[in-house]
ZALO-614411 format. One record per residue: residue number from 1; residue in three letters; chain; x, y negated, z negated of N, C-alpha, C in turn. Coordinates in steps of 0.001 Angstrom, whole numbers, plus 500000, padded with zeros to 6 digits. Each point is the difference from the previous one (the first is absolute). Layout:
% residues N
pos: NUM	code: Ala	unit: A	n.xx: X	n.yy: Y	n.zz: Z	ca.xx: X	ca.yy: Y	ca.zz: Z	c.xx: X	c.yy: Y	c.zz: Z
...
END
This chain:
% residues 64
pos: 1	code: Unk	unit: A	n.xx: 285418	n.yy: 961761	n.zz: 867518	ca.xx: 499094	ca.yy: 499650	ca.zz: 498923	c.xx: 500827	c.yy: 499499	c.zz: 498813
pos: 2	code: Unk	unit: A	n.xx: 499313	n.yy: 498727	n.zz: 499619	ca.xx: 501077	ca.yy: 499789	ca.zz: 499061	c.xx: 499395	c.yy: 499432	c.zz: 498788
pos: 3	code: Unk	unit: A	n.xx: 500102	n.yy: 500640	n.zz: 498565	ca.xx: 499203	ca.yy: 500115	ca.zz: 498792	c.xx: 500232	c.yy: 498868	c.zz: 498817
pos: 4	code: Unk	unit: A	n.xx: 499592	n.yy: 498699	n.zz: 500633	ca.xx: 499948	ca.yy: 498786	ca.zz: 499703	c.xx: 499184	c.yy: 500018	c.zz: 498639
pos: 5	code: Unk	unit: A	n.xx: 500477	n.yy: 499490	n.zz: 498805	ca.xx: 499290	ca.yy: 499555	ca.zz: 498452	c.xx: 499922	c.yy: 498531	c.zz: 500130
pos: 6	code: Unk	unit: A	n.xx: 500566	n.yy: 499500	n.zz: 500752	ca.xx: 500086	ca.yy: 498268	ca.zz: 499721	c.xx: 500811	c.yy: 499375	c.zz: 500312
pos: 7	code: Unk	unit: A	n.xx: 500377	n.yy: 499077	n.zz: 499903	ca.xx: 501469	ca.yy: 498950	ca.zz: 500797	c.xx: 500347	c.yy: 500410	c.zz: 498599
pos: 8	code: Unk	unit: A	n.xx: 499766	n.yy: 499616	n.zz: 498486	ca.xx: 500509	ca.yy: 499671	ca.zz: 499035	c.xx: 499980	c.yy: 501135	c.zz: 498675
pos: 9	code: Unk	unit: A	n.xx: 499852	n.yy: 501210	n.zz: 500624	ca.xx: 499345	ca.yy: 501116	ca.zz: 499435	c.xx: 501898	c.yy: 500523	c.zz: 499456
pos: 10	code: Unk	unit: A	n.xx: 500050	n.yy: 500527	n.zz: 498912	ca.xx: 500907	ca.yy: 500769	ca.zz: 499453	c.xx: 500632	c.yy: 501430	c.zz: 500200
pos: 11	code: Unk	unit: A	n.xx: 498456	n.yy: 500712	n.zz: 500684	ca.xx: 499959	ca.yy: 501184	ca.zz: 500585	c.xx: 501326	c.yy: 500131	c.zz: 501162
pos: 12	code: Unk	unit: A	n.xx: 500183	n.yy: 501184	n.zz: 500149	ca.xx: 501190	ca.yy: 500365	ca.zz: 501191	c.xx: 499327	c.yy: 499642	c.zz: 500878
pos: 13	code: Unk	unit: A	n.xx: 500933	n.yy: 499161	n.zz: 500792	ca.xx: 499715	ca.yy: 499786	ca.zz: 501469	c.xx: 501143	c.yy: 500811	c.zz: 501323
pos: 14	code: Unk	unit: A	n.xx: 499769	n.yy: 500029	n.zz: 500983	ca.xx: 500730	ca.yy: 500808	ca.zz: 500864	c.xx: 501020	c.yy: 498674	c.zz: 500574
pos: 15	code: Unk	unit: A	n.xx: 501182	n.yy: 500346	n.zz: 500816	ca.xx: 500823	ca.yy: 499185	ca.zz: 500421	c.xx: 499440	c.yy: 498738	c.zz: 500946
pos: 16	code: Unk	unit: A	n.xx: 499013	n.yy: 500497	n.zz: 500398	ca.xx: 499609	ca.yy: 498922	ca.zz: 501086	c.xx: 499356	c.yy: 499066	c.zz: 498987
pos: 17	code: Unk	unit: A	n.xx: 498660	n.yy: 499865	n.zz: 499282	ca.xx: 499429	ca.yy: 499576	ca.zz: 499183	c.xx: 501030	c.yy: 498776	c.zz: 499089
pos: 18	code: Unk	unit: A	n.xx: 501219	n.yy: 500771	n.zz: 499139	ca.xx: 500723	ca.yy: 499365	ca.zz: 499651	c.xx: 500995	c.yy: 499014	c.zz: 500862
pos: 19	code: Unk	unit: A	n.xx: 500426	n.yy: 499959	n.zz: 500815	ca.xx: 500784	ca.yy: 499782	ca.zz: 500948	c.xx: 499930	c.yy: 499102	c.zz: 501349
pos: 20	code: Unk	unit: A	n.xx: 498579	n.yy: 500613	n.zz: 500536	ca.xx: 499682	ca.yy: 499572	ca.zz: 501184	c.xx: 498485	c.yy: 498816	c.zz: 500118
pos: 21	code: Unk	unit: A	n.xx: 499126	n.yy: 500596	n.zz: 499131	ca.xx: 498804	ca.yy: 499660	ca.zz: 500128	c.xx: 500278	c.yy: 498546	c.zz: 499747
pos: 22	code: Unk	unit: A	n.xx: 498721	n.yy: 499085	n.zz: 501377	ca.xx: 500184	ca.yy: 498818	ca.zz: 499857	c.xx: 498577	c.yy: 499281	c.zz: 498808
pos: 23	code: Unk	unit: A	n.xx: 499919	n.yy: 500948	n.zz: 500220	ca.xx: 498817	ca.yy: 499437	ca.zz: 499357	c.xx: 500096	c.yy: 500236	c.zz: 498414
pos: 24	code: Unk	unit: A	n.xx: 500327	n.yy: 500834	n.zz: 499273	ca.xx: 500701	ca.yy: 500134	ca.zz: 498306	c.xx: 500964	c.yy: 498708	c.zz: 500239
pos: 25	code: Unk	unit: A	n.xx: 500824	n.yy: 499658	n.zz: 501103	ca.xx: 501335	ca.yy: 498840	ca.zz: 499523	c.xx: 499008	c.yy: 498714	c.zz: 500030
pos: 26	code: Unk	unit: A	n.xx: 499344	n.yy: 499718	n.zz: 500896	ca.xx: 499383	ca.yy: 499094	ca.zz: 500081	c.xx: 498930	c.yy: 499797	c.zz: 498986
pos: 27	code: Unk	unit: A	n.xx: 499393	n.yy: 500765	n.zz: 498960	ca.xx: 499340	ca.yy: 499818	ca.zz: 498797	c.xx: 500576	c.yy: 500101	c.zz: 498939
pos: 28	code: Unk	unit: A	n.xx: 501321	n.yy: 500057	n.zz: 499854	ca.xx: 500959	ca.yy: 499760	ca.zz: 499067	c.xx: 501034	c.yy: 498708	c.zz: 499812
pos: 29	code: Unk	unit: A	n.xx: 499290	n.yy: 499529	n.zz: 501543	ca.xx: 501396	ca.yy: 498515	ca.zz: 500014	c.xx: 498598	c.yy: 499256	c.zz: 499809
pos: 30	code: Unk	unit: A	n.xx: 498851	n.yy: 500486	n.zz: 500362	ca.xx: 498920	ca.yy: 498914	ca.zz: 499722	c.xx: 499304	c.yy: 499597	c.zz: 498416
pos: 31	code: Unk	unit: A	n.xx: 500711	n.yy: 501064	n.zz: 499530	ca.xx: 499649	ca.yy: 500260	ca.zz: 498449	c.xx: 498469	c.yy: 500373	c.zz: 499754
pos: 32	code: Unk	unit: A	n.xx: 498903	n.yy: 500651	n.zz: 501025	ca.xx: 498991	ca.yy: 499747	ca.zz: 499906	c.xx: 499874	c.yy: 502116	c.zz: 499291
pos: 33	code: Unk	unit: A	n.xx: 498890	n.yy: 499885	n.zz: 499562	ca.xx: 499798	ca.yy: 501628	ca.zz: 498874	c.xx: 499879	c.yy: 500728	c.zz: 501029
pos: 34	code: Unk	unit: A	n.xx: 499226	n.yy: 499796	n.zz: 501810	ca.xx: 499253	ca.yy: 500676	ca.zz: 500701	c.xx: 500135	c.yy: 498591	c.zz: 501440
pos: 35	code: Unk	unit: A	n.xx: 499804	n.yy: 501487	n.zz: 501374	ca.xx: 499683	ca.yy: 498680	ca.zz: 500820	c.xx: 498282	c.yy: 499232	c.zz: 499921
pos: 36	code: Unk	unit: A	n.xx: 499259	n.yy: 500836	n.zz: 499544	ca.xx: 498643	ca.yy: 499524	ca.zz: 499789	c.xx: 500339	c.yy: 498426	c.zz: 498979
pos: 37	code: Unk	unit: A	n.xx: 501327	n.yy: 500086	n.zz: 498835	ca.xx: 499929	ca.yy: 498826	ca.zz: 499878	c.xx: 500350	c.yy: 498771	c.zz: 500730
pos: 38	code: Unk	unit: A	n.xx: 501045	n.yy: 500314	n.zz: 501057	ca.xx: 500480	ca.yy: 498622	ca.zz: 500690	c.xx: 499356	c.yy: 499182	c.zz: 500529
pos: 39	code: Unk	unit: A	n.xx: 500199	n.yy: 498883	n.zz: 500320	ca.xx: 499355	ca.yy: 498801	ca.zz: 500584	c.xx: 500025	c.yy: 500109	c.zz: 500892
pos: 40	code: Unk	unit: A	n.xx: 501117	n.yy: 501004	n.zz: 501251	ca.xx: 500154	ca.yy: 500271	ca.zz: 501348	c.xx: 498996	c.yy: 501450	c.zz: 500403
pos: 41	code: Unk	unit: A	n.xx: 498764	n.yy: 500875	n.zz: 498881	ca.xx: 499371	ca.yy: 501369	ca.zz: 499880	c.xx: 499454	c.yy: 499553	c.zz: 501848
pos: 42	code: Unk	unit: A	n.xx: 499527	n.yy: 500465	n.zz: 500937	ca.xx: 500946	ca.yy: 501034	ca.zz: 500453	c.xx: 500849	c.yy: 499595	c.zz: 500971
pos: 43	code: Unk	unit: A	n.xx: 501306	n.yy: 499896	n.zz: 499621	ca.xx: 500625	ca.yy: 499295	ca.zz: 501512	c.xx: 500051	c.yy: 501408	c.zz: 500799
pos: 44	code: Unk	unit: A	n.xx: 500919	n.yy: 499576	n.zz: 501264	ca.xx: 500238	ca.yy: 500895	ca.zz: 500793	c.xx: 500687	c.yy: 501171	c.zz: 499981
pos: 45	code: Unk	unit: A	n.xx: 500894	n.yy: 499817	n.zz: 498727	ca.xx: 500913	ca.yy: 501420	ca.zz: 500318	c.xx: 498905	c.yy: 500960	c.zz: 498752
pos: 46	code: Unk	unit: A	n.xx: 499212	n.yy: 499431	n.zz: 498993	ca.xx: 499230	ca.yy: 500686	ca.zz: 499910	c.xx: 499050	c.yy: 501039	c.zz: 500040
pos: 47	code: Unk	unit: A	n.xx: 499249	n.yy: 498574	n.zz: 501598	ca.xx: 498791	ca.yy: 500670	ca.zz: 501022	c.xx: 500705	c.yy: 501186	c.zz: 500024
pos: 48	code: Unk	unit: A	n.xx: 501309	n.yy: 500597	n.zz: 500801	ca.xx: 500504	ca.yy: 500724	ca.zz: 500773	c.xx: 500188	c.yy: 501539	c.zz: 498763
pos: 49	code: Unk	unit: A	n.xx: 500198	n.yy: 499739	n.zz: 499070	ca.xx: 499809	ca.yy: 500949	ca.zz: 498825	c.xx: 498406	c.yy: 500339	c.zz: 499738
pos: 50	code: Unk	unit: A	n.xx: 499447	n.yy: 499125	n.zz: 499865	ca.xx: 498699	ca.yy: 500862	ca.zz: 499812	c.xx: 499436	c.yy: 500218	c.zz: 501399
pos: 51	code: Unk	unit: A	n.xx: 500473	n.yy: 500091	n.zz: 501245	ca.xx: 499266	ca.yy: 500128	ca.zz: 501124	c.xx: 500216	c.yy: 502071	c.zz: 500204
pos: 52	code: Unk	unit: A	n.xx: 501413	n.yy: 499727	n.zz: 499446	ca.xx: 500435	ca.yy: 501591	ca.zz: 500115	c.xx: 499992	c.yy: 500827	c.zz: 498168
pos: 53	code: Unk	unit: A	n.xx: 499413	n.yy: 499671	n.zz: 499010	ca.xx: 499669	ca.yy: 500314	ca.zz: 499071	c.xx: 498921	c.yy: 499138	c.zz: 498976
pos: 54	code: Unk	unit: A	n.xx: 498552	n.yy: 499992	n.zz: 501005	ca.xx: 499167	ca.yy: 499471	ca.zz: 499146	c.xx: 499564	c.yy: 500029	c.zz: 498795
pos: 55	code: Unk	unit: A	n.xx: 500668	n.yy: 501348	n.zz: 499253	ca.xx: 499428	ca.yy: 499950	ca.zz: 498597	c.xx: 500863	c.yy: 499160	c.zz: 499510
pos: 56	code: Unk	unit: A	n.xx: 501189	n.yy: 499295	n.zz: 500176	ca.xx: 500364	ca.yy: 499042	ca.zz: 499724	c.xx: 499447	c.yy: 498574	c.zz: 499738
pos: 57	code: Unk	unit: A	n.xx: 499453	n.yy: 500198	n.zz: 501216	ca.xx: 498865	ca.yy: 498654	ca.zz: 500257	c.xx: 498795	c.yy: 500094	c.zz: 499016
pos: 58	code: Unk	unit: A	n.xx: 499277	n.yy: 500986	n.zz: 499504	ca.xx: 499072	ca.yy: 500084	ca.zz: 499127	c.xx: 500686	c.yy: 499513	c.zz: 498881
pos: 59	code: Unk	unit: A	n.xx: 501002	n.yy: 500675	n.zz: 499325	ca.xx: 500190	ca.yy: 499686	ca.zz: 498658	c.xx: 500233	c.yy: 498537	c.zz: 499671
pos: 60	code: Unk	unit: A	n.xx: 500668	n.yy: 499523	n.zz: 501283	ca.xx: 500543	ca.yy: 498394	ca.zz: 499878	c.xx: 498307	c.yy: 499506	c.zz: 499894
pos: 61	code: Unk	unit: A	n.xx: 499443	n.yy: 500096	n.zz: 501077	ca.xx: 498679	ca.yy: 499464	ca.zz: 499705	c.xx: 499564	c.yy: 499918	c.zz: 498532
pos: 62	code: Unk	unit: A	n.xx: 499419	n.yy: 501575	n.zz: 499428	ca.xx: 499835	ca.yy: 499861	ca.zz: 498348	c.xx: 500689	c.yy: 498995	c.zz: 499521
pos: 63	code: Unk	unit: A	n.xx: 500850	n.yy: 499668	n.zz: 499847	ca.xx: 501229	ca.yy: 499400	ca.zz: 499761	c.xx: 499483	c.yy: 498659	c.zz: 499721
pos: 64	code: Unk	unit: A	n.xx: 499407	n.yy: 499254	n.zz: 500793	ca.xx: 499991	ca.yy: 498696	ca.zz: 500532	c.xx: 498355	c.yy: 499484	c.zz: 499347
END
C-alpha cells in the first residue's frame, strides 16, 4: 500500500514514490499539475494504476 498525495505534492513520500514511480516522473517531465491534466489522460500505464487502485481513478475523474 502505498500513501500517494500527488506526483507534485511536498508531503513525504516513501522511496518508491520518489524514486521509482513512473507515473510522478512522467507528470513532471510533462509539466502537467495532474494526469487528469494531460493531453495523453488515460494512456496505458495509467489504465494499469487505476485498474489496481481505483480511487485513483475517481479523483482523476473529479479532476477532469
Amino acid at each position: 500500500e502505498i500513501n500517494c498525495h500527488g506526483c507534485k505534492s511536498n508531503k513525504v513520500r516513501c522511496s518508491f514514490a520518489e524514486e521509482l514511480c513512473a507515473i510522478r516522473k512522467c507528470n513532471i517531465e510533462k509539466s502537467t499539475s495532474h494526469c487528469a491534466a494531460c493531453d495523453e489522460y488515460k494512456c496505458d500505464q495509467l489504465k494499469k494504476v487505476i485498474e489496481s487502485a481505483p480511487l485513483i481513478g475517481e479523483a482523476l475523474k473529479a479532476l477532469r
